[in-house]
matplotlib code that plots the C-alpha trace (Angstrom):
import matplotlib.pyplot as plt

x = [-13.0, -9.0, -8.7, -6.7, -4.1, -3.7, -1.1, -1.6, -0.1, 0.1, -1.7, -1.3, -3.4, -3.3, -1.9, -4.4, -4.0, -1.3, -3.4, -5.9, -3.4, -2.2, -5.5, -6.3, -3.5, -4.3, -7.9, -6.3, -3.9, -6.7, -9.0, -6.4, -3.8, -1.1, 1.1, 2.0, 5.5, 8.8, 11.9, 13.0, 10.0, 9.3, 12.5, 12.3, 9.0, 10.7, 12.8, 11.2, 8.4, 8.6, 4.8, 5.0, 8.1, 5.7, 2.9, 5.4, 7.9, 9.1, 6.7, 7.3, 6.1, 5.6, 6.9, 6.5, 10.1, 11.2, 14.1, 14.7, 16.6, 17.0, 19.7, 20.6, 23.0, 24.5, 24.8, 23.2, 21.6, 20.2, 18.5, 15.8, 12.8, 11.4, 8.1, 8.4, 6.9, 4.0, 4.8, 4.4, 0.7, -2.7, -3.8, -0.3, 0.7, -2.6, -2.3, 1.1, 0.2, -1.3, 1.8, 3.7, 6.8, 9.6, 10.5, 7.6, 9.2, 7.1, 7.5, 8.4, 7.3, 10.0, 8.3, 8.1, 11.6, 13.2, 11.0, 12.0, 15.4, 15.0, 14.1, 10.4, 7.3, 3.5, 4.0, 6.3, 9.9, 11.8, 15.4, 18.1, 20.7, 24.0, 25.1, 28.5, 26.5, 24.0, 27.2, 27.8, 24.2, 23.4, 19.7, 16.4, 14.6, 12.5, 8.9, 10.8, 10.1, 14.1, 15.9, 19.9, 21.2, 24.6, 25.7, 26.8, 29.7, 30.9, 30.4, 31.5, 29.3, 29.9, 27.0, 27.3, 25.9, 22.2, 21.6, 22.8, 24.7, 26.7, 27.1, 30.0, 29.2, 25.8, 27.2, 29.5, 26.8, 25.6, 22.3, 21.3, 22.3, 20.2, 17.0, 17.3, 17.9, 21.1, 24.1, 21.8, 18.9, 21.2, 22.6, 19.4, 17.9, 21.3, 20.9, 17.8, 18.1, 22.3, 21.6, 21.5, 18.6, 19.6, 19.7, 15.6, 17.1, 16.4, 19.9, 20.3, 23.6, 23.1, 20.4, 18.9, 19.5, 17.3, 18.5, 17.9, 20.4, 22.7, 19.2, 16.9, 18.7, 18.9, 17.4, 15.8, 12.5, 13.3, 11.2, 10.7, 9.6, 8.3, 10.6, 9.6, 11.6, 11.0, 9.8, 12.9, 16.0, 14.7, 16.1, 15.6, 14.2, 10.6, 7.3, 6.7, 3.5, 3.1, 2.3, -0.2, 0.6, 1.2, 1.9, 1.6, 0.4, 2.7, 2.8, 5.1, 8.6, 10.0, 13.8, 15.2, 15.5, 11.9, 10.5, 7.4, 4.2, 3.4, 7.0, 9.7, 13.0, 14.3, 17.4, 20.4, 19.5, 15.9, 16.6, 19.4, 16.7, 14.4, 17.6, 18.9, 15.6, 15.5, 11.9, 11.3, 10.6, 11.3, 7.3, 7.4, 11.0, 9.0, 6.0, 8.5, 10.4, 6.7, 5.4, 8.8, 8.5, 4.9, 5.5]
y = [3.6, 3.1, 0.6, -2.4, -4.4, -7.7, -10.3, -13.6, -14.0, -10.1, -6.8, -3.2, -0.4, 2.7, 6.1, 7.9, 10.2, 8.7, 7.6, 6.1, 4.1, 2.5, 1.8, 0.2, -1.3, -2.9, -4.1, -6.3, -7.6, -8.8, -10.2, -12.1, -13.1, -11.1, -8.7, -4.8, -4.7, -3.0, -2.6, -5.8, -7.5, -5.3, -6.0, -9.7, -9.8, -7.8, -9.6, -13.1, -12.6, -10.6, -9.8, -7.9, -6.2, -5.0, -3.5, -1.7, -0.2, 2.4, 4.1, 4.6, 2.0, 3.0, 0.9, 0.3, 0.4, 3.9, 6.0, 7.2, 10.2, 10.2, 10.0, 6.8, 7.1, 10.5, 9.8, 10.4, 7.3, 6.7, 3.9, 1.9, -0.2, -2.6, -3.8, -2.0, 0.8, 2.8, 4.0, 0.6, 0.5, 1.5, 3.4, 4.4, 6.7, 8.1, 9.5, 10.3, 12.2, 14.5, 16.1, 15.3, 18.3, 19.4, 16.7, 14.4, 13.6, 12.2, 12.6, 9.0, 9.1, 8.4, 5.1, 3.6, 4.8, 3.6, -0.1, -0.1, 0.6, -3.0, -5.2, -5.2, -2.6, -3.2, -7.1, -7.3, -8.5, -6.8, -7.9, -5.0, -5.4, -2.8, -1.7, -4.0, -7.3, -5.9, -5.8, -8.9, -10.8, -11.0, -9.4, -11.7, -13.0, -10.1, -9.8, -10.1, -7.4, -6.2, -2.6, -1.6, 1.2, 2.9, 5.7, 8.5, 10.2, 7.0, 4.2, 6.3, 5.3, 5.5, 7.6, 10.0, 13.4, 13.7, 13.3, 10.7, 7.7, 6.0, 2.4, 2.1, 4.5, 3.2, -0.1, 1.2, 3.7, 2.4, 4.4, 2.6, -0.8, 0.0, 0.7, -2.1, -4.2, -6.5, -6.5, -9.2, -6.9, -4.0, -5.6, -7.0, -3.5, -2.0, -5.3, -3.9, -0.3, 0.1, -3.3, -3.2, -2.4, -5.4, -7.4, -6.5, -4.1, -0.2, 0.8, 4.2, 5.6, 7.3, 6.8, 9.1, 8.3, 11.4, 11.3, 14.4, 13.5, 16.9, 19.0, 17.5, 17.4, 14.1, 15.8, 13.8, 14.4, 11.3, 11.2, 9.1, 8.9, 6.5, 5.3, 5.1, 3.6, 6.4, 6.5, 5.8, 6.9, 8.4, 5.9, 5.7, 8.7, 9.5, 10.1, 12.9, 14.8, 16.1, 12.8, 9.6, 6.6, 3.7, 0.4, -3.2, -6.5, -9.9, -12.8, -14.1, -15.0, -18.0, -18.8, -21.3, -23.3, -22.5, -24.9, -26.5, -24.6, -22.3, -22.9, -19.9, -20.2, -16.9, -15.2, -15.2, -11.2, -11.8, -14.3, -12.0, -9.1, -10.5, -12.4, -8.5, -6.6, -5.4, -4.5, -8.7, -10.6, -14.6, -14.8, -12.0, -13.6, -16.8, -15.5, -13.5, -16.7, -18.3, -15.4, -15.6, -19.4, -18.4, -15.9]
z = [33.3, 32.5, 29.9, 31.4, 29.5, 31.3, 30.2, 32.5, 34.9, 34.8, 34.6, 33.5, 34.1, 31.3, 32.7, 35.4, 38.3, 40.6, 43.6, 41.6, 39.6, 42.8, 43.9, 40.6, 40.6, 44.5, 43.3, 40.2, 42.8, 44.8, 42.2, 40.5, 43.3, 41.8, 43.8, 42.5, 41.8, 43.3, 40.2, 41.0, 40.0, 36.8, 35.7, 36.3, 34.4, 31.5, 31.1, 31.3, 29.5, 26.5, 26.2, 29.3, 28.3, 25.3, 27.2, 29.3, 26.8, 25.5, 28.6, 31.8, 35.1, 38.4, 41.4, 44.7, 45.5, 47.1, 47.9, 51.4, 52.8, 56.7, 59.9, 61.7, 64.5, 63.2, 59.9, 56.2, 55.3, 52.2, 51.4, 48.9, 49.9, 48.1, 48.5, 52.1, 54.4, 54.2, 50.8, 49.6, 50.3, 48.6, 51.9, 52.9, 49.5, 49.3, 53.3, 52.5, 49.0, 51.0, 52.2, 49.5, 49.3, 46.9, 44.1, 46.0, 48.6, 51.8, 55.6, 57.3, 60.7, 63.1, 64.7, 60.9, 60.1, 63.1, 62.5, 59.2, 60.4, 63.2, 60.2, 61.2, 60.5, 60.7, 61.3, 58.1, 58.8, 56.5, 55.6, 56.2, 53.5, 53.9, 50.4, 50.5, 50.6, 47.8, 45.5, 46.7, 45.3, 49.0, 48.6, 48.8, 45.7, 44.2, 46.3, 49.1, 51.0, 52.3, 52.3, 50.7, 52.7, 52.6, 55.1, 52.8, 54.6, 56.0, 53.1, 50.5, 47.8, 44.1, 43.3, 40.3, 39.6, 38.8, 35.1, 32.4, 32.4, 30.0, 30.0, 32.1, 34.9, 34.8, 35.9, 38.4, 39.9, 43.8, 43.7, 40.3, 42.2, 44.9, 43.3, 40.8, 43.9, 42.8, 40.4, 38.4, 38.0, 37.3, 34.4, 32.9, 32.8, 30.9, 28.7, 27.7, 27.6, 26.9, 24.1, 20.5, 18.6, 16.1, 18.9, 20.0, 22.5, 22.9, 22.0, 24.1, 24.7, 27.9, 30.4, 33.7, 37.1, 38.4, 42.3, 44.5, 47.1, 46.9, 47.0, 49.6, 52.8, 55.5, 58.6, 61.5, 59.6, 57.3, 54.1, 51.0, 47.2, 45.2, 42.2, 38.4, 35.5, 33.1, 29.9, 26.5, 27.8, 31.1, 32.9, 37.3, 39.0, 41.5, 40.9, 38.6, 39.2, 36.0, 34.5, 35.7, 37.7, 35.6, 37.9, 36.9, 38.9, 38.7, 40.2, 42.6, 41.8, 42.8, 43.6, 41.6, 45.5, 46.1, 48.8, 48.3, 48.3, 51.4, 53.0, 52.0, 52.4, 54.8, 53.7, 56.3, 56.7, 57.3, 60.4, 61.2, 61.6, 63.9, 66.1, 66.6, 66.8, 70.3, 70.3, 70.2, 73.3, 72.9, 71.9, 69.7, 67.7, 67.8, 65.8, 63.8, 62.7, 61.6, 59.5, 58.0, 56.5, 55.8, 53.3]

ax = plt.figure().add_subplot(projection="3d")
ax.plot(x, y, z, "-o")
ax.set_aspect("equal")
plt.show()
């Protein structure tokens, strides 16, 4: 039985075979109310809470955001979800582990990927951010579920070579943006890994972005990972399958706005999602528009 380290209003399992991490990690959620985080979320408990900052460091965590190679209309998109897709669930990884290919990337079906791509899979309205508003702080609060994406021939990106980053390109690089999820959560995390040790930070120099996106190509077959923040100076990079799974449980994070219990506040992208999904009737944009304050 792993050995459980659980911070109120939080929870950490000890390092296990992958699948069964996740599922650990989906049973806490359930007994305790608490939700498995995406990097937006770990960061945001990192760096509010100290104690959990503790538990997790210098280790690595495992997230449920993941990084997507596919085509839309013609074109190379990449793209992050958080707290999205099939990937994102207990049941979902451990189908997809079973054909899990070079550097573990997953297949994406083509009904999910093109859902995903309408802002709206398995009953889920997820918001579709482009990369230009995410450097912009136009992203929902973390636990919202919601996508970046960034066609690569046509966007231009500022994504640098697989490896280590310095401070500076590390705060320039796109691909970091995306998976930490906003220019805010992208500078907490150099805060805490680029900061100085006097200062109760780790006091790296350089730190890993680990992409694969000049190796594993962007056919129609669209596929997906699962990212990791990786242990000292390891920095962003997937799933590793030479190590455990190692996920943690929080609870929900509130916007500073938040509404009053049981009554969320939709980002401009999320109504714009289900107002532009074609596969909506009026009935099904109505129902849409209710789950979405009910989140």
């Amino acid at each position: 039985m792993s050995k459980i380290v659980q911070i109120k209003p939080f929870a950490l399992t000890d390092p296990i075979e992958y699948v069964k991490a996740r599922n650990q990690a989906e049973k806490l959620s359930q007994e305790h109310g608490l939700i498995v985080a995406d990097m937006p979320m770990v960061i945001h408990a990192m760096t509010t809470h100290p104690e959990v900052r503790e538990a997790i460091r210098p280790y690595w965590i495992d997230t449920i955001t993941g990084e997507y190679h596919g085509q839309r209309d013609g074109n190379r998109s990449y793209e992050t979800w958080h707290s999205a897709g099939t990937l994102a669930t207990a049941k979902g990884l451990e189908q997809l582990f079973k054909q899990v290919g070079n550097y573990t990337f997953m297949p994406i079906s083509d009904d999910e990927w093109t859902a995903v791509g309408n802002g709206n899979y398995n009953g889920q309205t997820i918001a579709r951010v482009h990369l230009e508003d995410a450097r912009k702080s136009k992203v929902p609060a973390p636990g919202t579920p919601y996508t970046i994406f960034v066609r690569l021939d046509k966007d231009k990106p500022t994504i640098n070579a697989r490896g280590q980053l310095n401070y500076d390109t590390f705060m320039q690089d796109d691909r970091i943006l995306m998976i930490t999820g906003s220019p805010e959560s992208r500078e907490a995390l150099a805060k805490m890994l680029f900061g100085k040790k006097e200062d109760g930070e780790e006091g790296w120099s350089t730190i890993g972005s680990y992409h694969r996106i000049n190796i594993v190509d962007f056919d129609k077959q669209a596929k997906g990972r699962l990212t990791c923040l990786g242990d000292d100076y390891g920095g962003l990079g997937g799933y590793d399958v030479d190590y455990g799974g190692r996920f943690v449980v929080v609870g929900a994070v509130r916007a500073k706005n938040a509404s009053p219990a049981g009554i969320a506040q939709p980002t401009l992208e999320q109504t714009l999602a289900i107002i532009n999904n074609p596969n909506l009737n009026r009935e099904g944009m109505i129902k849409a528009v209710i789950q979405l304050y009910r989140q």
